[in-house]
N, C-alpha and C positions, 0 to 999 in steps of 0.2 A: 432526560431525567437527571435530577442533580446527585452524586453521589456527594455526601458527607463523610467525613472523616470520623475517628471516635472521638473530639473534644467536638465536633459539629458545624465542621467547617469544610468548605467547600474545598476539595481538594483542586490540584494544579493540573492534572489530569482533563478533571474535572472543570477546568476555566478553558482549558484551551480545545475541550473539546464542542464547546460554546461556542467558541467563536468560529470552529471551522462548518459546526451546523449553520450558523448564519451567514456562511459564503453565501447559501443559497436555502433558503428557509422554503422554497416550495419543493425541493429536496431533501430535507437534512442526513440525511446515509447517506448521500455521494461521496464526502468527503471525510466525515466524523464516525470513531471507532467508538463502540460498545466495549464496557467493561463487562469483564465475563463475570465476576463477582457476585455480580447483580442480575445477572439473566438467567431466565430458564433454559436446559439445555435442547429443549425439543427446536427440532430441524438446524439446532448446531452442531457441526464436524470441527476437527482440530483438521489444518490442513495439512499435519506432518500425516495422517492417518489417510489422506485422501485417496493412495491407491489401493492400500488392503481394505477398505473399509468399501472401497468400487463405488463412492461419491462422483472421481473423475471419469467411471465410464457412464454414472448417469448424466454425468452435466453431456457428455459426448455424444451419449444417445439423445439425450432434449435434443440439443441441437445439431445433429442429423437428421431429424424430425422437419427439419426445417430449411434443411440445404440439400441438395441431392449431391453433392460435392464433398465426398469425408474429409477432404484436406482442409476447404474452406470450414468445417463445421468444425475443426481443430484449431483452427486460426481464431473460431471466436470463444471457443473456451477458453484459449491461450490468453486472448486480448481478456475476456473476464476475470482472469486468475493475475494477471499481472498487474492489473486495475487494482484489484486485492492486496498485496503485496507493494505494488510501488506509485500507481499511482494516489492512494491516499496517501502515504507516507512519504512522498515528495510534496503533496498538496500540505501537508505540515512544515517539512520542512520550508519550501516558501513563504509557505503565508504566517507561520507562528515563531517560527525559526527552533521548534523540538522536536523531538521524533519519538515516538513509541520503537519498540525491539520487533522488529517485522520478521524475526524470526521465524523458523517453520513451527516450531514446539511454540509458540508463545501467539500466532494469529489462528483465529477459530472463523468459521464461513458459517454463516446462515440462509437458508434457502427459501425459497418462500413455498407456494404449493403447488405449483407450476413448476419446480427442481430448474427455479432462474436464482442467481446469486442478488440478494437484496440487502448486503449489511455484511461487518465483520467485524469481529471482535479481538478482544485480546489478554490476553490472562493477566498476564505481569501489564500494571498502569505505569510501571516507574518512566518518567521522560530523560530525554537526553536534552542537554543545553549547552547552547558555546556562547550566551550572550553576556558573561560575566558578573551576571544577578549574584550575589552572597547565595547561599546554597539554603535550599529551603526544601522541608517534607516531601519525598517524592520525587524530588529529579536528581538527576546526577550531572557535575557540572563537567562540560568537557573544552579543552583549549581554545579552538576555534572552529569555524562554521566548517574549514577544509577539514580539521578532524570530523566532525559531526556529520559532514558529507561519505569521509573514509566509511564511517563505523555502520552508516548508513544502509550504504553500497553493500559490505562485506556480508551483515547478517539476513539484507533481501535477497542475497545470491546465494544463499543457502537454502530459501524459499523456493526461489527461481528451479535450484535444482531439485526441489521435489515434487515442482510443477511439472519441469521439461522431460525426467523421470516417470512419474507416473501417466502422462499422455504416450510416450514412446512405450510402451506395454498396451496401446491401443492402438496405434501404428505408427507410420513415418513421423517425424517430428523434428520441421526447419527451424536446425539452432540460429540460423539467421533472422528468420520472421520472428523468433519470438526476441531477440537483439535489439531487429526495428520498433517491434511494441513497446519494449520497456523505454527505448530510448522517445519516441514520439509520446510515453506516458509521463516522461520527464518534460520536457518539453509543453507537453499541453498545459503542466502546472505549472510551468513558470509564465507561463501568457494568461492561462484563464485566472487562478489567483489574482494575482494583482491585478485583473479587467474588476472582478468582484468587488474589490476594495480593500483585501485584507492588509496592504502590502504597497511601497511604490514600485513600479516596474523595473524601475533599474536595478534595485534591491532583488526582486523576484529573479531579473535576469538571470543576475551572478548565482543565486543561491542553483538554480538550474543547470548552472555551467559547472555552478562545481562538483553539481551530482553527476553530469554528465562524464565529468572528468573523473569521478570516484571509481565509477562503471566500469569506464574503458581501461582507471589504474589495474583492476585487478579482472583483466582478461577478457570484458564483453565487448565487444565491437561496437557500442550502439553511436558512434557518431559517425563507423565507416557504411550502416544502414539505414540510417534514419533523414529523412528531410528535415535537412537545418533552416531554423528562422532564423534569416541573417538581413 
């Protein structure tokens, strides 16, 4: 859906979330976020609301439905929610070089009727950019790709911790497994992106490394648990 602006112009938002729908056009929600703006809020949650609101213990209970293992059935709510949070918004940052505010107060989850995560959205459209475009409607421009990496990092780990948070109020919860997820979620996007097209790989590489490296600046371990492609 195209969003317009109020002079009728296709916002910036709005172009780059185009082109991440056509990484994969027999998908287009794997990788492209919903403007809340514009959508109806029925089977959207805010995910700052996910453990009072006991979203996280239905995703827990789905899928304990499905594993007789609690631990493994936390591993993939963990990998679903992370996917949420980081790996779309590394799959931007590789392949468009912007990022939406992956914030907890600012990404919303949709669910479908089956209580599986199918899409997420986001309240605030404003982009970040480090590519030294003159400043236009809607983004904000920032120095370079290592800051935009930084800024990244910092406000999906506030995410992170209301993910790792509300699962550990359903039980045990490995801050290491969920390290390795974010960090192999990094990782998946710097290889499958640019397989896609969006991007050339070397480009995609760096951009992965330097989320990689935002991660682990400020405290996650995800390179001391993740399988590196090297």
């Amino acid at each position: 859906m195209t969003v317009l602006d109020d002079v009728g112009v296709a916002t910036e938002f709005d172009r780059a979330m185009s082109r991440l729908r056509d990484l994969d056009p027999d998908a287009p929600r794997v990788y492209a976020v919903a403007n809340m703006a514009v959508q109806s809020r029925r089977r959207w949650w805010a995910l700052a609301s996910g453990g009072s609101s006991g979203r996280f213990a239905a995703l827990q209970a789905r899928a304990a439905a499905d594993r007789s293992d609690p631990a493994r059935a936390s591993i993939r709510v963990a990998t679903d929610l992370v996917h949420c949070v980081v790996g779309r918004v590394a799959a931007a940052f590789v392949g468009v070089g912007q990022v939406w505010d992956p914030g907890p107060e600012n990404v919303w989850i949709h669910l479908d009727s089956d209580v599986g995560i199918d899409w997420v959205g986001v309240r605030d459209v404003t982009l970040r950019d480090a590519s030294g475009r003159p400043p236009v409607r809607g983004v904000v421009s920032v120095p370079c790709e290592r800051s935009l990496a930084a800024w990244t990092a910092h406000r999906a780990s506030l995410s992170l911790h209301v993910v790792a948070r509300g699962l550990a109020e359903l039980g045990p919860v490995d801050d290491a497994a969920i390290a390795r997820i974010v960090g192999n979620s990094v990782l998946g996007a710097s290889a499958r992106v640019p397989y896609l097209g969006a991007v050339d790989s070397e480009v995609g590489w760096q951009r992965g490394q330097a989320l990689l490296d935002a991660f682990t600046d400020i405290g996650l371990p995800v390179r001391a648990t993740t399988n590196r492609m090297t």
